[in-house]
mmCIF file of the N, C-alpha and C atoms, coordinates in Angstrom:
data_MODEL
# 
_entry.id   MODEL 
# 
loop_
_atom_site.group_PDB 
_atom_site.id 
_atom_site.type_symbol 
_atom_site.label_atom_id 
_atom_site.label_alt_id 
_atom_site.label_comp_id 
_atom_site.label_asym_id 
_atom_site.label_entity_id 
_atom_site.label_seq_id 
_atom_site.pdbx_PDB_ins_code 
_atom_site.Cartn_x 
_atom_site.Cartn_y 
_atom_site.Cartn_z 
_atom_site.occupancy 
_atom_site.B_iso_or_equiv 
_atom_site.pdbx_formal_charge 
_atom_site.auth_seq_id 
_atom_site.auth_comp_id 
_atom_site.auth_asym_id 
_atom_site.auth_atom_id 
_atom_site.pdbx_PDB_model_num 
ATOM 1   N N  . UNK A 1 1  ? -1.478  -2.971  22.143  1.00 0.00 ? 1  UNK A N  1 
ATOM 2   C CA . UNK A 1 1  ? -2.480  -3.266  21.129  1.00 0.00 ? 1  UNK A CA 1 
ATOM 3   C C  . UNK A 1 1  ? -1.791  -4.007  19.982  1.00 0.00 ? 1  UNK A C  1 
ATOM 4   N N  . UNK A 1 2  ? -2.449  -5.425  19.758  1.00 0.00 ? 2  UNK A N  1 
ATOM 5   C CA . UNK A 1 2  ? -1.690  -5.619  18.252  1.00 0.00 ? 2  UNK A CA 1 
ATOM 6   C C  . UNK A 1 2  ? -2.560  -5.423  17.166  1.00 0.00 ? 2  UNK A C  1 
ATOM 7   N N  . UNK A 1 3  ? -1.228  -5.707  16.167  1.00 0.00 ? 3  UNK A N  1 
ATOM 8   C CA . UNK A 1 3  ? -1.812  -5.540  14.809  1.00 0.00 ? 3  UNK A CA 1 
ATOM 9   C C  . UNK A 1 3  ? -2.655  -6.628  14.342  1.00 0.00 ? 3  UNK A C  1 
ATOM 10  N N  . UNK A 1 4  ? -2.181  -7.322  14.576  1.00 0.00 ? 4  UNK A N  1 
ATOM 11  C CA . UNK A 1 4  ? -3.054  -9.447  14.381  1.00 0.00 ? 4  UNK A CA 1 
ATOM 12  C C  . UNK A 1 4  ? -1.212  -9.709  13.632  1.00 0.00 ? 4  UNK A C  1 
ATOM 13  N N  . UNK A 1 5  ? -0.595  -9.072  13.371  1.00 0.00 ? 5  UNK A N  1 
ATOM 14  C CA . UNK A 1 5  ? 0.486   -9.659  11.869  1.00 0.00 ? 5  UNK A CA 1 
ATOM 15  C C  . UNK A 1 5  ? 1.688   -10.667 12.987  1.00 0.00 ? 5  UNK A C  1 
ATOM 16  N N  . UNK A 1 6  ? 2.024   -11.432 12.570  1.00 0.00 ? 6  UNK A N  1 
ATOM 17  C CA . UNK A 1 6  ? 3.229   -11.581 12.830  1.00 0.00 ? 6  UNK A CA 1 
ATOM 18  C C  . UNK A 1 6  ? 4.574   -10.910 12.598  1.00 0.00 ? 6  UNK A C  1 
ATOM 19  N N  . UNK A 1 7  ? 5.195   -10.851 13.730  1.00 0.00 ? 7  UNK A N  1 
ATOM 20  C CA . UNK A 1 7  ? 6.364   -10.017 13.399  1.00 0.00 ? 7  UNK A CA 1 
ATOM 21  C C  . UNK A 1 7  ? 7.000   -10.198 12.560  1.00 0.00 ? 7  UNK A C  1 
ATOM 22  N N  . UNK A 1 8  ? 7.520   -11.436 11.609  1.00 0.00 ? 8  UNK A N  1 
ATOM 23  C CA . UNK A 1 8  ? 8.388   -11.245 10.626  1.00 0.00 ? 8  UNK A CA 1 
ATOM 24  C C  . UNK A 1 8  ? 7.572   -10.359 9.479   1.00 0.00 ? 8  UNK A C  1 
ATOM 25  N N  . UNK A 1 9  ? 6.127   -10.840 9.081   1.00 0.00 ? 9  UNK A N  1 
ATOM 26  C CA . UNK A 1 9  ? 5.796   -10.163 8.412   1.00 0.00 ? 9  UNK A CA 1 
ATOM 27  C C  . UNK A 1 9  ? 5.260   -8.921  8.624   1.00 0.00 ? 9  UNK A C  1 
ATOM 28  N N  . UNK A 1 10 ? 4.796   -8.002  9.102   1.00 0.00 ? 10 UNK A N  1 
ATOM 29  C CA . UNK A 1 10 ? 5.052   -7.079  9.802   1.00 0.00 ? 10 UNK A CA 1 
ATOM 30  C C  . UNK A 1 10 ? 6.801   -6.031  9.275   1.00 0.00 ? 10 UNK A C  1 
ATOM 31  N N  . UNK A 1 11 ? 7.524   -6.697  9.487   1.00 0.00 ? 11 UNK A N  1 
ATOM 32  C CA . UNK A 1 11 ? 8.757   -6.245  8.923   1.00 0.00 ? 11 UNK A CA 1 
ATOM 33  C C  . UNK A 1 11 ? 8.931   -6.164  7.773   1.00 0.00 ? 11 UNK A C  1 
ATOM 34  N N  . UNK A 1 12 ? 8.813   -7.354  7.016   1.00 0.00 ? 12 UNK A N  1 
ATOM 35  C CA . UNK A 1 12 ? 8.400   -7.445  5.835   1.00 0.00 ? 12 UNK A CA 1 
ATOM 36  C C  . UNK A 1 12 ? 7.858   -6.206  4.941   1.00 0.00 ? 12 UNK A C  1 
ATOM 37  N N  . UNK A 1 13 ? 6.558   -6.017  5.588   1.00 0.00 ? 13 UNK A N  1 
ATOM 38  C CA . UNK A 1 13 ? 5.919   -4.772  4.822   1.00 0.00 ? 13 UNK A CA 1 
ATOM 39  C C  . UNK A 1 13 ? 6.436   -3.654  5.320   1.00 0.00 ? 13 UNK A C  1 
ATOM 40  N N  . UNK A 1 14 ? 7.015   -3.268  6.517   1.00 0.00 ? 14 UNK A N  1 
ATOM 41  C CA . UNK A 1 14 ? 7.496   -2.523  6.956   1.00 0.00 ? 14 UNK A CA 1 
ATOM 42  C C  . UNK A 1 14 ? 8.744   -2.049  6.351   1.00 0.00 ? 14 UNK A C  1 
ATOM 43  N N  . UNK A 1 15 ? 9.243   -2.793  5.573   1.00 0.00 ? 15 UNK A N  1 
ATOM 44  C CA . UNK A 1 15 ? 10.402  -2.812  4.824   1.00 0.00 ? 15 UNK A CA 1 
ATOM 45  C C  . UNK A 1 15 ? 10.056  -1.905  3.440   1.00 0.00 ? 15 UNK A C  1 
ATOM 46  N N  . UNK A 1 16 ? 9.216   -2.781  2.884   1.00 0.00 ? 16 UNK A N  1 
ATOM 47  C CA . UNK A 1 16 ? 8.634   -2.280  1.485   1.00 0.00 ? 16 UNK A CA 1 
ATOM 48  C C  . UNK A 1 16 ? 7.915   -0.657  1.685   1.00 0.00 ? 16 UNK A C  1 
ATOM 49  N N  . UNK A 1 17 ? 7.006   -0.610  2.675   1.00 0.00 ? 17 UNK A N  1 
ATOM 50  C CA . UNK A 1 17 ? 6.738   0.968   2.708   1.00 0.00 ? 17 UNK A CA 1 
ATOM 51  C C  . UNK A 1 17 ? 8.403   1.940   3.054   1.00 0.00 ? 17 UNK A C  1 
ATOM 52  N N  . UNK A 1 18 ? 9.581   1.295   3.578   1.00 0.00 ? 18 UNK A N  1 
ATOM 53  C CA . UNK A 1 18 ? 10.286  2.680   3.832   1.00 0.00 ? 18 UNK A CA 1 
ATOM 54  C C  . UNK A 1 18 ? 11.345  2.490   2.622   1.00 0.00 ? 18 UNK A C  1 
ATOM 55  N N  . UNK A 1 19 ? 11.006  1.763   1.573   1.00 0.00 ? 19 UNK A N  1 
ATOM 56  C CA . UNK A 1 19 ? 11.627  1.599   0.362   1.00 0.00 ? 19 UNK A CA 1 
ATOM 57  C C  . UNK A 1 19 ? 10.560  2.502   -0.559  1.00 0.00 ? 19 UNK A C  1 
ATOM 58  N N  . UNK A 1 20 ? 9.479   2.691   -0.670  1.00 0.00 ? 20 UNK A N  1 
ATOM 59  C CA . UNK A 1 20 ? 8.843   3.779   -1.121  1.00 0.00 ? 20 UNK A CA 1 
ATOM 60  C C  . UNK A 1 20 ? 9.007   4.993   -0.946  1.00 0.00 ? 20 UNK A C  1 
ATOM 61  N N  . UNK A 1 21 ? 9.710   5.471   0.000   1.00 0.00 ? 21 UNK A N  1 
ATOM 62  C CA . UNK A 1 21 ? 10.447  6.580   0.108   1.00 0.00 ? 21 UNK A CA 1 
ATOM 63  C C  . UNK A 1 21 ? 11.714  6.912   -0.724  1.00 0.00 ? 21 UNK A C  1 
ATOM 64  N N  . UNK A 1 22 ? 11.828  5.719   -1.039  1.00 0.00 ? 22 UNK A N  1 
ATOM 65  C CA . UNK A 1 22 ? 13.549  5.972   -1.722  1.00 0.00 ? 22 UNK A CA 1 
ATOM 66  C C  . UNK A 1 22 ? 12.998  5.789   -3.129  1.00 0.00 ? 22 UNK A C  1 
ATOM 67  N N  . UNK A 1 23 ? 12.166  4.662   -3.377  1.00 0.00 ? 23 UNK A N  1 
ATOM 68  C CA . UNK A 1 23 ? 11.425  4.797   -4.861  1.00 0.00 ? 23 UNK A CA 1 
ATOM 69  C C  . UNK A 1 23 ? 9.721   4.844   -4.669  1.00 0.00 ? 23 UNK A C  1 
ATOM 70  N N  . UNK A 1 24 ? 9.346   5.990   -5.312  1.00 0.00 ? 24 UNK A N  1 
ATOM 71  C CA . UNK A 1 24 ? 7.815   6.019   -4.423  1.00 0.00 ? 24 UNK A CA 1 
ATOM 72  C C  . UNK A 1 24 ? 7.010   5.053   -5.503  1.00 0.00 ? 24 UNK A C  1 
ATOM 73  N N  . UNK A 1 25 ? 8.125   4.821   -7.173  1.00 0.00 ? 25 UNK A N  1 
ATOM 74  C CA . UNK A 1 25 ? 7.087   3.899   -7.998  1.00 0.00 ? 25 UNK A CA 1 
ATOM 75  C C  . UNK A 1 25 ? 7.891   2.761   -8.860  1.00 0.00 ? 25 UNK A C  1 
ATOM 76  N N  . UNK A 1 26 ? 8.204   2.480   -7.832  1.00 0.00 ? 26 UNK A N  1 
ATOM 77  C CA . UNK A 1 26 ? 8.986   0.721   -8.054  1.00 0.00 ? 26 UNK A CA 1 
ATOM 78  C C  . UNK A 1 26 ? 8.516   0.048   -9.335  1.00 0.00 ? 26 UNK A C  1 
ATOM 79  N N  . UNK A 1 27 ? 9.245   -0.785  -9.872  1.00 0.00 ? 27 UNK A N  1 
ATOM 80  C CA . UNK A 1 27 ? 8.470   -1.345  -11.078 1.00 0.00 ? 27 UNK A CA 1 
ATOM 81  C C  . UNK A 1 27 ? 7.471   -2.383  -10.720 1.00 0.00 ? 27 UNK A C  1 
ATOM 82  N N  . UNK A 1 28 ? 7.251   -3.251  -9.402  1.00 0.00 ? 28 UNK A N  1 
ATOM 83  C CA . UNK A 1 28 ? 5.914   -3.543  -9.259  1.00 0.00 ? 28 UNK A CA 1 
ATOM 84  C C  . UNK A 1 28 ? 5.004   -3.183  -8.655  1.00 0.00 ? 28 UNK A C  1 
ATOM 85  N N  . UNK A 1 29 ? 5.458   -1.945  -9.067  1.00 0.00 ? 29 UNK A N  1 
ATOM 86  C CA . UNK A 1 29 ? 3.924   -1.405  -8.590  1.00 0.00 ? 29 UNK A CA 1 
ATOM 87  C C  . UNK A 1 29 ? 2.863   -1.079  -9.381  1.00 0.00 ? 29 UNK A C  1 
ATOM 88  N N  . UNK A 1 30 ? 1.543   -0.820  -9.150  1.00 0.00 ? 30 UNK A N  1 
ATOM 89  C CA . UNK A 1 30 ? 0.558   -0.431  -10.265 1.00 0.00 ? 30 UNK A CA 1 
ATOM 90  C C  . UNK A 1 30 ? -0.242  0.681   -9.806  1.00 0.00 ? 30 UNK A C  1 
ATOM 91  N N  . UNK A 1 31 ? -0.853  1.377   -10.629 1.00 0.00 ? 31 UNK A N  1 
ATOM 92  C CA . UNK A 1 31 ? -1.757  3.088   -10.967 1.00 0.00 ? 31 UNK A CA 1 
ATOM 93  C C  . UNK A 1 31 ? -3.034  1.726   -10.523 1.00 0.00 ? 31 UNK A C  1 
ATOM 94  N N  . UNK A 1 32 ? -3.897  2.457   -9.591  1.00 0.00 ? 32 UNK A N  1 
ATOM 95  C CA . UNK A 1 32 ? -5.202  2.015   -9.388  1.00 0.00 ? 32 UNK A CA 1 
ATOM 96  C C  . UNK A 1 32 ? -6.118  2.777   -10.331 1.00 0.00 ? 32 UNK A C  1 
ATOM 97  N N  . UNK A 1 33 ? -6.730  1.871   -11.394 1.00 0.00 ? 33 UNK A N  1 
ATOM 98  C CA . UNK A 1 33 ? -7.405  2.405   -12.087 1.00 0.00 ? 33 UNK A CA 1 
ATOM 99  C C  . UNK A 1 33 ? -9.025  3.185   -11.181 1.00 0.00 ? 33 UNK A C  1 
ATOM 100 N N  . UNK A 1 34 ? -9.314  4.633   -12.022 1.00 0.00 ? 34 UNK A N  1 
ATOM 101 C CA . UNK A 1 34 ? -10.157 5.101   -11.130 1.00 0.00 ? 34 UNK A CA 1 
ATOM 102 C C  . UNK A 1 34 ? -9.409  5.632   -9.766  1.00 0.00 ? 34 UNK A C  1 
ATOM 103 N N  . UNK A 1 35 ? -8.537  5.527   -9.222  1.00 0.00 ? 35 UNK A N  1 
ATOM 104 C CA . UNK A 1 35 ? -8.341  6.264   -8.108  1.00 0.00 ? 35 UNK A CA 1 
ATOM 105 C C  . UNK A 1 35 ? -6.832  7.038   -8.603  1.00 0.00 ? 35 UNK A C  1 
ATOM 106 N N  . UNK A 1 36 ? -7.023  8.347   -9.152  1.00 0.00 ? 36 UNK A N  1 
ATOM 107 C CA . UNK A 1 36 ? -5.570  8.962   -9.597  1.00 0.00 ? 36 UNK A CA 1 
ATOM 108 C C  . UNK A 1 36 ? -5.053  9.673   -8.573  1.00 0.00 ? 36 UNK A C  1 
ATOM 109 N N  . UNK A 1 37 ? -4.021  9.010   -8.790  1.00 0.00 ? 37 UNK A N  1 
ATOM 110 C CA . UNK A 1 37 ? -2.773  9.121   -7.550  1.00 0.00 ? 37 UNK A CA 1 
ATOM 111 C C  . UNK A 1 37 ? -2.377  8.476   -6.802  1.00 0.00 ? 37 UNK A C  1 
ATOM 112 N N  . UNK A 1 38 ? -3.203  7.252   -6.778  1.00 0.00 ? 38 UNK A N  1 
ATOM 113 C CA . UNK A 1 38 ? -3.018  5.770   -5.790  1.00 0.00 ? 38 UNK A CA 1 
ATOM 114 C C  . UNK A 1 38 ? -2.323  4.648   -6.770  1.00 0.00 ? 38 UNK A C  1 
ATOM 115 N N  . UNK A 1 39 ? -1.662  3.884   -5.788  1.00 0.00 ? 39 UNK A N  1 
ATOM 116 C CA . UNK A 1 39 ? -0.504  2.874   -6.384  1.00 0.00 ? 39 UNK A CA 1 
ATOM 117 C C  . UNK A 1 39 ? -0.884  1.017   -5.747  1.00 0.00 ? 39 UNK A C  1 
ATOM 118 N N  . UNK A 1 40 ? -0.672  0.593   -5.840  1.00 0.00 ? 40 UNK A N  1 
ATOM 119 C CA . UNK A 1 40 ? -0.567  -0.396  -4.831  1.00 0.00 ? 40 UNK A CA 1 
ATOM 120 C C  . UNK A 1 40 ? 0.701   -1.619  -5.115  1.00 0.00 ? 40 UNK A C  1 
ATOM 121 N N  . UNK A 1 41 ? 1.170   -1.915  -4.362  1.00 0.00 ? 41 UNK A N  1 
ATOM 122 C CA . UNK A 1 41 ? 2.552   -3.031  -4.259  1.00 0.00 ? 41 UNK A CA 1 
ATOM 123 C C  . UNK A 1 41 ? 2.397   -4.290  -3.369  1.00 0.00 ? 41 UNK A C  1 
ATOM 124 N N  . UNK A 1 42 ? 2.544   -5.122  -3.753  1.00 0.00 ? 42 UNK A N  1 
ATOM 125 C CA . UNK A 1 42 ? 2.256   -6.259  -2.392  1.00 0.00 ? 42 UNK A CA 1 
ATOM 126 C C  . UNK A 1 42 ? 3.605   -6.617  -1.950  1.00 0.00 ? 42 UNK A C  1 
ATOM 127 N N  . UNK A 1 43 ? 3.203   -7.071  -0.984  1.00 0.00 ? 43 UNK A N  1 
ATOM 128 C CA . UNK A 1 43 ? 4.076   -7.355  0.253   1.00 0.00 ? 43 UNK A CA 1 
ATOM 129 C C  . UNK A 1 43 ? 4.406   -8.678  0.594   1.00 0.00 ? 43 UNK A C  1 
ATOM 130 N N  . UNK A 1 44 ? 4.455   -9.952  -0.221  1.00 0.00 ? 44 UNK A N  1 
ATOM 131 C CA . UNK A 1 44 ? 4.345   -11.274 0.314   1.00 0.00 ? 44 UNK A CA 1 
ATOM 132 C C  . UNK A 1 44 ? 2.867   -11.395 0.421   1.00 0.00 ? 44 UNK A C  1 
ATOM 133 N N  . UNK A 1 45 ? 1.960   -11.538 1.189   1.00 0.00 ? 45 UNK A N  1 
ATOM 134 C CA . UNK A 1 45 ? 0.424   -11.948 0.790   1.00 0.00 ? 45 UNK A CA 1 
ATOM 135 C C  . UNK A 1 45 ? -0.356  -10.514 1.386   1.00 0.00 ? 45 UNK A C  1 
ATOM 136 N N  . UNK A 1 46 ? 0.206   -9.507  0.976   1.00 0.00 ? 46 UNK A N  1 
ATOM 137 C CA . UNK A 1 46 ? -0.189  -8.359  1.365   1.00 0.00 ? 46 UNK A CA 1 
ATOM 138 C C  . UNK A 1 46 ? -0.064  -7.317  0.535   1.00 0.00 ? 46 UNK A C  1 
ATOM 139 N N  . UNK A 1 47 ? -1.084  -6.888  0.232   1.00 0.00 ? 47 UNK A N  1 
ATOM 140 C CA . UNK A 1 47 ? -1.415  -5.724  -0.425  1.00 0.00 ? 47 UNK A CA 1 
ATOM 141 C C  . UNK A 1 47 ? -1.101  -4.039  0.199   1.00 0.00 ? 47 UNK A C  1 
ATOM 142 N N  . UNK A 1 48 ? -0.216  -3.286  -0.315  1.00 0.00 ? 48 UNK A N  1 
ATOM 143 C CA . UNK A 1 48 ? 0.088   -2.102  0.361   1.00 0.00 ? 48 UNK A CA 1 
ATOM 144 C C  . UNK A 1 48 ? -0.710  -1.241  -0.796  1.00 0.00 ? 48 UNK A C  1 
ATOM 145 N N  . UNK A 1 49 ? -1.671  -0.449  -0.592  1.00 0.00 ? 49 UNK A N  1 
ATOM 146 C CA . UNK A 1 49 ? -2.321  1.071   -1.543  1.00 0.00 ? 49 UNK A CA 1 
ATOM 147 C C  . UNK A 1 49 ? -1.999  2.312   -0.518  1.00 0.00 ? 49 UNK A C  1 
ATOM 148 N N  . UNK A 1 50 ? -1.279  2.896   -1.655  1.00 0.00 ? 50 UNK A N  1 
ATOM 149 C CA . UNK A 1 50 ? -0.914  4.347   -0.716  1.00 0.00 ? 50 UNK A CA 1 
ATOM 150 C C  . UNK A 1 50 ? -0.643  5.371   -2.456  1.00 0.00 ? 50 UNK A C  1 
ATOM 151 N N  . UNK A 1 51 ? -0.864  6.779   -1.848  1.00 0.00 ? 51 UNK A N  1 
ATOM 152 C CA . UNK A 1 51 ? -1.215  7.851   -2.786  1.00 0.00 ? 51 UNK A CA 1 
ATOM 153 C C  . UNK A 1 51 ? 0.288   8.584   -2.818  1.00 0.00 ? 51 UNK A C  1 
ATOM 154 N N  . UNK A 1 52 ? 0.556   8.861   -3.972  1.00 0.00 ? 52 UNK A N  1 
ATOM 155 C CA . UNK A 1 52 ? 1.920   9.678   -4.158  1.00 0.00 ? 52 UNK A CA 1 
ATOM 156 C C  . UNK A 1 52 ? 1.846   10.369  -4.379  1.00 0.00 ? 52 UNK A C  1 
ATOM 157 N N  . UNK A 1 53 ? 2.460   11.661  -4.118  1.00 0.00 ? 53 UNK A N  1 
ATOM 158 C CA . UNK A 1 53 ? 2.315   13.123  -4.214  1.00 0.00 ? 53 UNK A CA 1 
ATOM 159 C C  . UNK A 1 53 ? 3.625   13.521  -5.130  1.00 0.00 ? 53 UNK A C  1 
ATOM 160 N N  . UNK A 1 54 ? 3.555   13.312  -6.303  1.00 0.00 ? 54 UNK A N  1 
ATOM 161 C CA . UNK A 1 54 ? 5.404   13.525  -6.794  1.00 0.00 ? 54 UNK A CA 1 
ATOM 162 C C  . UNK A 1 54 ? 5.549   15.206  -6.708  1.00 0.00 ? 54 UNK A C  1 
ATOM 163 N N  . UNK A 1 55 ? 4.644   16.193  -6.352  1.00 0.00 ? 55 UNK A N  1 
ATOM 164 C CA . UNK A 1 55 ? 5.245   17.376  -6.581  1.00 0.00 ? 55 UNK A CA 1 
ATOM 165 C C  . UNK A 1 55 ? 5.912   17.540  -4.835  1.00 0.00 ? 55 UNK A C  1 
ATOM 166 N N  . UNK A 1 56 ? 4.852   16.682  -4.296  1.00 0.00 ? 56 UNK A N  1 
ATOM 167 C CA . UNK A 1 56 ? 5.749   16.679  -2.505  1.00 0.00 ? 56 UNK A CA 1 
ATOM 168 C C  . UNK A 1 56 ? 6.647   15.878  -2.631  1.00 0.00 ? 56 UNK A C  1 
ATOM 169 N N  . UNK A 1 57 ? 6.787   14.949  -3.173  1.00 0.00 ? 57 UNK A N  1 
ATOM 170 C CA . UNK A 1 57 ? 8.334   13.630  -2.871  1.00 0.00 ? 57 UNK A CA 1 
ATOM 171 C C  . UNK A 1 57 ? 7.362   13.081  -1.975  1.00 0.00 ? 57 UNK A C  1 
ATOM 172 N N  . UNK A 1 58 ? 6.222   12.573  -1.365  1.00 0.00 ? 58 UNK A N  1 
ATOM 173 C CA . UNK A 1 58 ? 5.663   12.176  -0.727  1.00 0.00 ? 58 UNK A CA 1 
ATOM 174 C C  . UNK A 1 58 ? 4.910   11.115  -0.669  1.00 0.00 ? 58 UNK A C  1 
ATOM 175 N N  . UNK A 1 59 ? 4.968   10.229  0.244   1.00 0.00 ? 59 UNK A N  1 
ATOM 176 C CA . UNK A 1 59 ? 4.067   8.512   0.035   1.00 0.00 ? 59 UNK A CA 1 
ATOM 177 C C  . UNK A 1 59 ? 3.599   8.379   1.468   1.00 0.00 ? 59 UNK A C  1 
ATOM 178 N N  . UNK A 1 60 ? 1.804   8.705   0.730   1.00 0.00 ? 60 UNK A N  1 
ATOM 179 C CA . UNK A 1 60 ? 1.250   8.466   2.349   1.00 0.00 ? 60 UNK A CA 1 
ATOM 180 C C  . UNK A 1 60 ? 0.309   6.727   2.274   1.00 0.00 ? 60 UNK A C  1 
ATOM 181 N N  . UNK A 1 61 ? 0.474   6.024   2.763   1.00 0.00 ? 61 UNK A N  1 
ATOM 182 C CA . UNK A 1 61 ? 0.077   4.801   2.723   1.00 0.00 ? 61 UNK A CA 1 
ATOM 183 C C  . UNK A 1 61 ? -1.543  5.236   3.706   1.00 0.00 ? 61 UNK A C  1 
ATOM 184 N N  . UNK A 1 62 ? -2.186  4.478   2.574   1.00 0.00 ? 62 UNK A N  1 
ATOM 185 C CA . UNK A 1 62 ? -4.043  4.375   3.038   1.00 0.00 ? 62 UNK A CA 1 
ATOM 186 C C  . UNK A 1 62 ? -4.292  3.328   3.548   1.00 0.00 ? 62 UNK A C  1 
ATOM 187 N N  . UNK A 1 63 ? -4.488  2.324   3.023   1.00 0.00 ? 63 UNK A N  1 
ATOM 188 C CA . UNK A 1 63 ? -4.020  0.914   3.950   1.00 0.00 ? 63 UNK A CA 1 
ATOM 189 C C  . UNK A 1 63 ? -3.456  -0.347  3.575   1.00 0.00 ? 63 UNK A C  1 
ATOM 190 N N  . UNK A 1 64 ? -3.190  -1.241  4.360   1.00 0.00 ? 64 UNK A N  1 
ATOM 191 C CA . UNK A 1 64 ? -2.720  -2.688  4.137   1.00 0.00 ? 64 UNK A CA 1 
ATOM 192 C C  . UNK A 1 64 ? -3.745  -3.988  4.416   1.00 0.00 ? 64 UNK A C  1 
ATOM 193 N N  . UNK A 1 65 ? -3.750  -4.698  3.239   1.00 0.00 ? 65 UNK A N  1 
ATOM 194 C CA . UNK A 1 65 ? -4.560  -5.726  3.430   1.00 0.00 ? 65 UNK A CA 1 
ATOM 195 C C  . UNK A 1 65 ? -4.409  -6.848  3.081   1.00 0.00 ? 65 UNK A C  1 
ATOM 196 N N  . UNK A 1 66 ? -5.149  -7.934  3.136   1.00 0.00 ? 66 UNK A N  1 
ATOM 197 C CA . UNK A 1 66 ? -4.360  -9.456  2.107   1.00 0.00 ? 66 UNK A CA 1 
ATOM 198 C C  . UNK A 1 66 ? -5.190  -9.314  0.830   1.00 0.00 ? 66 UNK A C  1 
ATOM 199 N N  . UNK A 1 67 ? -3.860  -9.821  0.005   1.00 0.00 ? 67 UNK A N  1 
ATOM 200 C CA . UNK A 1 67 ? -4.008  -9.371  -1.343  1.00 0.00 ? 67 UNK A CA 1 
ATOM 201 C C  . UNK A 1 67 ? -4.805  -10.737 -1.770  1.00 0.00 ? 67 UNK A C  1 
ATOM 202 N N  . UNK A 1 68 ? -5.279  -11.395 -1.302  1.00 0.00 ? 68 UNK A N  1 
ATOM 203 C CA . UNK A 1 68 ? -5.937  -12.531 -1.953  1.00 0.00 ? 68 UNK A CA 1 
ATOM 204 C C  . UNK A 1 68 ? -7.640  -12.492 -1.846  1.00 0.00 ? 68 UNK A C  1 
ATOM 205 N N  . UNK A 1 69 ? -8.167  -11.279 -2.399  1.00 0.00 ? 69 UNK A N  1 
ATOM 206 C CA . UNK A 1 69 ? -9.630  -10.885 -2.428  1.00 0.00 ? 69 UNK A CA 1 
ATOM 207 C C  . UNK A 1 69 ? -9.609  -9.634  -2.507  1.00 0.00 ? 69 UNK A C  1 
ATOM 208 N N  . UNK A 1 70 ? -10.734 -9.704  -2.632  1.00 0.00 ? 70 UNK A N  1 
ATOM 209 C CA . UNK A 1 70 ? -11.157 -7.994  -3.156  1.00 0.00 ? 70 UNK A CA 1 
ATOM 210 C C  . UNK A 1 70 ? -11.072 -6.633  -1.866  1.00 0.00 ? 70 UNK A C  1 
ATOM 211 N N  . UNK A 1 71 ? -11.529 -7.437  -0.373  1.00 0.00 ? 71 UNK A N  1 
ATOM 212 C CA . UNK A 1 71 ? -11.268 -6.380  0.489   1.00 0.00 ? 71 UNK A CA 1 
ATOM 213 C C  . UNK A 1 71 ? -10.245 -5.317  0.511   1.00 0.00 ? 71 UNK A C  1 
ATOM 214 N N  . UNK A 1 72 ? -9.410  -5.078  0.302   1.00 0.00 ? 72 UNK A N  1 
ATOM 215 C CA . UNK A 1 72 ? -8.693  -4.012  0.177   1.00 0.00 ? 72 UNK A CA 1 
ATOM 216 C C  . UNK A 1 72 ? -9.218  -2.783  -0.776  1.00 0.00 ? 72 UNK A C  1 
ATOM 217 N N  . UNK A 1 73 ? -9.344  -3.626  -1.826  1.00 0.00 ? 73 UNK A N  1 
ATOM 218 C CA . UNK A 1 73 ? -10.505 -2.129  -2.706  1.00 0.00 ? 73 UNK A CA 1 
ATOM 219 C C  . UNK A 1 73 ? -11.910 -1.947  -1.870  1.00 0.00 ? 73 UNK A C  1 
ATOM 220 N N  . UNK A 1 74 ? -12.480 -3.105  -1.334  1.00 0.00 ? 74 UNK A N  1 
ATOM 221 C CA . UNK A 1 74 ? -13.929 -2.401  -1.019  1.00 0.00 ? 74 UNK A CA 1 
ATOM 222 C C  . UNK A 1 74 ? -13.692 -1.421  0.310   1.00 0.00 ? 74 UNK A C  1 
ATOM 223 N N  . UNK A 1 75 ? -12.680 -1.526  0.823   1.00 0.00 ? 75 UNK A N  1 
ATOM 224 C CA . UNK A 1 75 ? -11.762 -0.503  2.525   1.00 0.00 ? 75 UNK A CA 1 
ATOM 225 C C  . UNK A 1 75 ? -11.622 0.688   1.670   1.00 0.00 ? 75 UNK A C  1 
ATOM 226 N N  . UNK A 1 76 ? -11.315 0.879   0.738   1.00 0.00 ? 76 UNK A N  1 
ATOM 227 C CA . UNK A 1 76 ? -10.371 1.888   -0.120  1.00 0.00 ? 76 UNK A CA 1 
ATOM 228 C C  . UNK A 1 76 ? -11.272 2.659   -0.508  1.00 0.00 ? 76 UNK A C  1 
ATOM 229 N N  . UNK A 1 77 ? -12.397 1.976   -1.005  1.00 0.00 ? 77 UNK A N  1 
ATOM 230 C CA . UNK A 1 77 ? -13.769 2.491   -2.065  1.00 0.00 ? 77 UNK A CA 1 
ATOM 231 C C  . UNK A 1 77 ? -14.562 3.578   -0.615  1.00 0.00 ? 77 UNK A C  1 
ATOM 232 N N  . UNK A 1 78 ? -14.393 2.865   0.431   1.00 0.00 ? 78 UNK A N  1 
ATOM 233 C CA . UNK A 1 78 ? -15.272 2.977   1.630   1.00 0.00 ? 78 UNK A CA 1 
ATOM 234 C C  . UNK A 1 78 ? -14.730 4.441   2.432   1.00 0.00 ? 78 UNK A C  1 
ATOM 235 N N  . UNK A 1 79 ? -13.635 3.932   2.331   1.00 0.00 ? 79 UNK A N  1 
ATOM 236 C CA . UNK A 1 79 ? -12.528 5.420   2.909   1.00 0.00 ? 79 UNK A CA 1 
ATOM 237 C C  . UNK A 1 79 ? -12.810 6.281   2.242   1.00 0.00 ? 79 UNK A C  1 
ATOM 238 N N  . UNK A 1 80 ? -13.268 6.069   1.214   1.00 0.00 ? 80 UNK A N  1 
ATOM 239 C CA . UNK A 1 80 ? -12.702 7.265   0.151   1.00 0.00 ? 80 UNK A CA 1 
ATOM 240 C C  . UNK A 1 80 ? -13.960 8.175   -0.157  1.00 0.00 ? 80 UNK A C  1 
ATOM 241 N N  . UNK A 1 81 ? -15.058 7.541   -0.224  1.00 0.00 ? 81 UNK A N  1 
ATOM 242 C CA . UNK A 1 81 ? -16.742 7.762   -0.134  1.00 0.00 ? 81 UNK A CA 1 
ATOM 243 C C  . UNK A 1 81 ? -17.016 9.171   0.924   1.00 0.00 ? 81 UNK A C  1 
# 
């Protein structure tokens, strides 16, 4: 099954989520206003939103999308409903 991504990028983000483990709030990252506890970081033309748990040490990623439009919040808004 694929993802649609190309493999370099694919790695790419794959990179940046297991660097959230080591820093779960990087300096570019941002607090999603309205959703407390969610972050989001992009990835090259990709948007990563995932929720941090600092009393777990924990970063669970919600999803990945292209950061050039709004879809990623209306996925997020939708999930979350």
């Amino acid at each position: 099954m694929s993802n649609g991504l190309q493999p370099k990028i694919a790695a790419q983000i794959a990179k940046k989520v297991l660097a959230l483990n080591v820093e779960p709030l990087p300096n570019d990252s941002e607090q999603l206003s309205g959703y407390q506890g969610f972050y989001r970081v992009d990835s090259g033309e990709y948007r990563i939103v995932y929720k941090y748990f600092p009393d777990q040490d924990l970063v669970e990623v919600i999803l990945v999308g292209k950061r050039n439009n709004d879809d990623v919040y209306k996925r997020l808004k939708r999930l979350l409903e």
